[in-house]
GUGU-646326 format. One line per 8 residues: number of its first residue (from 1); their letters; for each residue x negated, y, z negated of C-alpha. Coordinates in steps of 0.1 Angstrom, whole numbers. Example, Ala and Ser with C-alpha at 12.3 -4.5 7.8 and 13.67 -1.06 7.14 Angstrom:
1 = as = -123/-45/-78  -137/-11/-71
***
This chain:
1 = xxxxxxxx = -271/110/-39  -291/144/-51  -286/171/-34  -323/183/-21  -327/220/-17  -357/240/-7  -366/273/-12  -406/272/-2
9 = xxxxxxxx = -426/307/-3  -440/327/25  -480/320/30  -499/352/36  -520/339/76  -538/372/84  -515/381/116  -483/361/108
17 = xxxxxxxx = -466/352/75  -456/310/75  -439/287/51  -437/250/49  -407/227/41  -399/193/43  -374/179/70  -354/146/56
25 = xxxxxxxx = -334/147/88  -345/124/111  -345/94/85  -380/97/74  -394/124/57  -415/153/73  -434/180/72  -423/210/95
33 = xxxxxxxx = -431/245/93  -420/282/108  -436/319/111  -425/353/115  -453/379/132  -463/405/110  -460/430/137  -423/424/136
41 = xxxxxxxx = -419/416/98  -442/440/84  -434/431/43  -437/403/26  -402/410/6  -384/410/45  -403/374/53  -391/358/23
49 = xxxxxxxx = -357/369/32  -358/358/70  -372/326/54  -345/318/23  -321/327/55  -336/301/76  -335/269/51  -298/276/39
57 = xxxxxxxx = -292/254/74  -322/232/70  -309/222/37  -277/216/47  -292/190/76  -313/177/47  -282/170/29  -267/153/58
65 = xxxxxxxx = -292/122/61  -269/94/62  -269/75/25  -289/45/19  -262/24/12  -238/27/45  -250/4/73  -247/29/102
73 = xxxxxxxx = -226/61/105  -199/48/123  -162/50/107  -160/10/104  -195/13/82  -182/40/64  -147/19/54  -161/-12/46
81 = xxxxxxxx = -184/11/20  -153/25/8  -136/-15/4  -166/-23/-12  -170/6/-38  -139/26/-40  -108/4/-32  -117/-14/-66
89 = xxxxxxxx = -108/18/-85  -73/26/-63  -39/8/-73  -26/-24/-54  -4/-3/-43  -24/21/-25  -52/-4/-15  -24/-24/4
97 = xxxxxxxx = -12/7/26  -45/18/27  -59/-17/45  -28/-19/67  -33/13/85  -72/8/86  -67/-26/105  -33/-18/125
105 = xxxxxxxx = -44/18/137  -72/35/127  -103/12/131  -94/-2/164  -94/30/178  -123/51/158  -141/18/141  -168/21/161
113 = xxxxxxxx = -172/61/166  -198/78/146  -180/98/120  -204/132/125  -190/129/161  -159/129/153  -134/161/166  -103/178/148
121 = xxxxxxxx = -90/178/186  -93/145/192  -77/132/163  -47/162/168  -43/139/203  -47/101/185  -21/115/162  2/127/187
129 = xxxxxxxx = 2/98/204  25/79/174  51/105/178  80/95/183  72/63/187  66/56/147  84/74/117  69/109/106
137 = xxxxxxxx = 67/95/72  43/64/88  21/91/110  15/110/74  12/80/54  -17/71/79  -31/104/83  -31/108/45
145 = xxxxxxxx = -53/73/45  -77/84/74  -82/115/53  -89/98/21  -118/81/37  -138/108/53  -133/127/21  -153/100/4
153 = xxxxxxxx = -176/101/33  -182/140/27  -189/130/-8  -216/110/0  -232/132/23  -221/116/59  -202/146/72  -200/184/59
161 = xxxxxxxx = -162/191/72  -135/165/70  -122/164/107  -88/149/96  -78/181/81  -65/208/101  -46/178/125  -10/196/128
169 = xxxxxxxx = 16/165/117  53/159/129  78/172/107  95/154/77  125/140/90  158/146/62  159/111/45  194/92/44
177 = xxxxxxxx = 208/105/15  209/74/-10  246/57/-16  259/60/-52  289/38/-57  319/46/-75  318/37/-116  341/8/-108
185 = xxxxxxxx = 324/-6/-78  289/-10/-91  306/-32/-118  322/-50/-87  288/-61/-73  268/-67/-111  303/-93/-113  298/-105/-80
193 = xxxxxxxx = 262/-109/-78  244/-144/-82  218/-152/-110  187/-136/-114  198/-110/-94  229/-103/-116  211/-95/-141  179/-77/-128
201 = xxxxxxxx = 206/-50/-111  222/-51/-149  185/-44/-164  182/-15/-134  218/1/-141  217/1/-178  178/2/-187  168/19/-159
209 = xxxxxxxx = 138/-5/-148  126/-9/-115  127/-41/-96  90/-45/-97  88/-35/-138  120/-62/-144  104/-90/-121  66/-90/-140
217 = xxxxxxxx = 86/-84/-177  76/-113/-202  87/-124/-233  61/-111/-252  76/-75/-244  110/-75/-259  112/-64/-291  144/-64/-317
225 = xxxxxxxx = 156/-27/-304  136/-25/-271  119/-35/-240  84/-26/-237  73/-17/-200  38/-16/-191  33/-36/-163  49/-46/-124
233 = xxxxxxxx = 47/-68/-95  42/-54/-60  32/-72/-26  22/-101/-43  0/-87/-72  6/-76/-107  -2/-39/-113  -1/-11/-138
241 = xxxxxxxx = 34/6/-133  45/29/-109  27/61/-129  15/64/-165  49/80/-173  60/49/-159  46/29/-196  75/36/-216
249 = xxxxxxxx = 94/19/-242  134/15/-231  161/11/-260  184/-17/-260  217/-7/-259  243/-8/-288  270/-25/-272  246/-57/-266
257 = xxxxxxxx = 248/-59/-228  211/-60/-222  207/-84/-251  232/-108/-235  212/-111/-205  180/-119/-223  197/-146/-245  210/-161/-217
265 = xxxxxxxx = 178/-160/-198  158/-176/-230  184/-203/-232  178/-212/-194  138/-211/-193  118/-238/-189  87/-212/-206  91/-190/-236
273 = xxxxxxxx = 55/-177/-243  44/-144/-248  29/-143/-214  57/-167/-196  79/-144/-170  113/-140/-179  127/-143/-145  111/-169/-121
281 = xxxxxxxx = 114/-183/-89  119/-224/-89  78/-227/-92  79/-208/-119  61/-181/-104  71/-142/-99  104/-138/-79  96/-119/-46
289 = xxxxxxxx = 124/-91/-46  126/-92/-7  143/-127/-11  165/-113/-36  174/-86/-13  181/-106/18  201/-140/0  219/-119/-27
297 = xxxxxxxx = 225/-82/-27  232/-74/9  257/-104/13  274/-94/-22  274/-62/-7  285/-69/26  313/-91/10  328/-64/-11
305 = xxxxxxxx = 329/-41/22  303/-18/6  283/10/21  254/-12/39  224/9/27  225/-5/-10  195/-16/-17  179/-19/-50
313 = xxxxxxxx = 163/14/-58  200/26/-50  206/14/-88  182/37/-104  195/66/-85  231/53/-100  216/48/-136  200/85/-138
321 = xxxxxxxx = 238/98/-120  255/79/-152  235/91/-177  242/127/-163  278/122/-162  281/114/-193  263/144/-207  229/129/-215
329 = xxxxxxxx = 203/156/-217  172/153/-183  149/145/-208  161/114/-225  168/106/-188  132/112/-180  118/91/-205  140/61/-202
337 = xxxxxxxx = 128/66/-162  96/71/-167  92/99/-146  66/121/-152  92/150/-150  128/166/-151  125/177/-115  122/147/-104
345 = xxxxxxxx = 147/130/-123  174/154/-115  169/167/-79  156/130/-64  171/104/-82  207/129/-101  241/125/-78  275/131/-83
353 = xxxxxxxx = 305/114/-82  334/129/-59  359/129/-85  333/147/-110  329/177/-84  369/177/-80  374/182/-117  343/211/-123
361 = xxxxxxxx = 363/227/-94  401/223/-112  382/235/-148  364/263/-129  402/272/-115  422/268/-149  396/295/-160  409/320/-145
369 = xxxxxxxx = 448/305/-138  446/305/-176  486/288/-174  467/255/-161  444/256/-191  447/226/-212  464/201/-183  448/174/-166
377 = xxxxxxxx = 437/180/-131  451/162/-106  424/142/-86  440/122/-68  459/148/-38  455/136/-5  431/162/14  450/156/48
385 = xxx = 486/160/35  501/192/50  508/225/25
***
């Protein structure tokens, strides 16, 4: 929509000086006008400045006229604009939270409130109201969304402030720190584990995919000396990946462990296009990695009496920990990640092993006890046994 501005002269009426504008307002356009005595503004120069002072707010009402396109001014109008014009552009991803919180919390409450009418104070108490009750991550994650829309509703004009901002949110709770298991049990499980999953969690450990990139990969994307990644699977929908980082290419490894499992997944399909899936379910369509979840890992898990929290994106976290533990610079890391940067690569996804702090701790000592330089450290001394 075009912004309108005015900035109409001062007439000259004998006794009183007077302009004329046009007021947009009400829906239908119209003429209005205002004076100033001369006995009280005695220049011309000091009228046109009482008058430019006087339409900076009748502009801004001008500007407010509700867009020709939104049925109504309500919030429900104003989303089902935004599904109908915007959600389009946004990832699957996003559009799928987005919707959920719409439908589950916002628009029962505030469909039917006219969004000009809406209050920072009111939506500080509607807010409050989830707390404890649901997760501070869920109470952002919604706020973020509510946000999002009248944003795009003060970009077309509906409102001048955003109400949602300025709403004071519950903190971030500390997130359970993820479970990195020991060298020799994460081959336990990859052993363990039942096909596909054996060999997605492989694909995850070594190549670094995520379950969503290795559940849409198809044929047609592995190449002699890699695996091209450009697409994934999420909530029932292919999608770009993750971020644009997240397009990468991912080398094949020279011991031919991921080659293995691709030979023996092309000798077992039924479909060997370009297009075809590599891993299906027994339709032949995508696998859903919540079934994967539930009838594989966490029994394999459970079985082996590992830590219960395993889930899949706990074997990324383990691939970027191996690759620093073996002395692989962040970036190589990063790119075979596809993470748009180090930071994230080493402070959310890099652990350490136990043993691996034990030994910088026994090299850090033999620095300075220089008669222990050149001996092993020994690891293994129990912590409780008495000195």
């Amino acid at each position: 929509m075009r912004e309108r501005h005015q900035r109409p002269r001062v007439r000259d009426l004998g006794t009183k000086w007077k302009i004329f504008y046009w007021d947009y307002s009400p829906g239908k356009r119209r003429g209005r006008t205002k004076s100033w005595a001369k006995n009280s503004v005695p220049t011309r120069t000091e009228a046109q400045r009482l008058a430019d002072q006087f339409m900076e707010p009748a502009n801004e009402r001008n500007n407010e006229h509700h867009p020709v396109f939104l049925k109504g001014d309500t919030l429900g109008a104003l989303v089902a604009t935004c599904r109908e014009k915007m959600w389009p552009l946004l990832k699957n991803s996003t559009r799928i939270s987005y919707d959920f919180y719409l439908d589950t919390h916002i628009l029962p409450k505030w469909g039917s409130m006219r969004v000009p009418k809406m209050r920072t104070i009111e939506l500080q108490d509607f807010f409050n109201s989830y707390s404890p009750r649901l997760a501070s991550a869920t109470v952002r994650n919604m706020h973020a969304c509510l946000r999002a829309v009248l944003n795009q509703g003060k970009t077309w004009g509906l409102v001048r402030v955003n109400p949602a901002i300025g709403v004071r949110l519950p903190r971030k709770k500390a997130r359970k720190p993820p479970v990195v298991l020991a060298k020799q049990d994460i081959r336990r499980v990859i052993d363990d584990l039942p096909e596909p999953t054996k060999s997605i969690v492989t694909l995850m450990v070594v190549g670094s995919m995520r379950v969503g990139e290795v559940v849409a990969l198809r044929w047609g994307r592995i190449l002699p000396d890699r695996i091209e990644v450009i697409e994934r699977y999420y909530e029932g929908e292919f999608d770009d990946t993750k971020t644009e980082a997240g397009h990468r290419s991912i080398p094949l490894d020279s011991f031919g462990i991921l080659r293995g499992i691709l030979d023996r997944a092309w000798a077992l399909s039924k479909n060997q296009g370009p297009q075809d899936l590599i891993f299906t379910n027994a339709r032949g369509g995508p696998i859903d990695r919540r079934n994967l979840l539930r009838r594989h890992l966490k029994p394999t898990i459970k079985k082996l009496g590992l830590p219960s929290t395993v889930d899949f994106r706990s074997f990324r976290t383990m691939h970027a920990s191996l690759m620093s533990s073996v002395g692989v610079r962040p970036e190589v890391t990063r790119d075979n990640m596809g993470h748009s940067t180090v930071d994230v690569t080493q402070n959310v996804y890099g652990k350490t092993w136990w043993e691996e702090r034990a030994e910088a701790v026994s090299l850090a000592a033999a620095s300075v006890w220089r008669e222990f330089q050149g001996t092993t450290p020994c690891l293994g001394v129990n912590p409780n046994k008495s000195m």
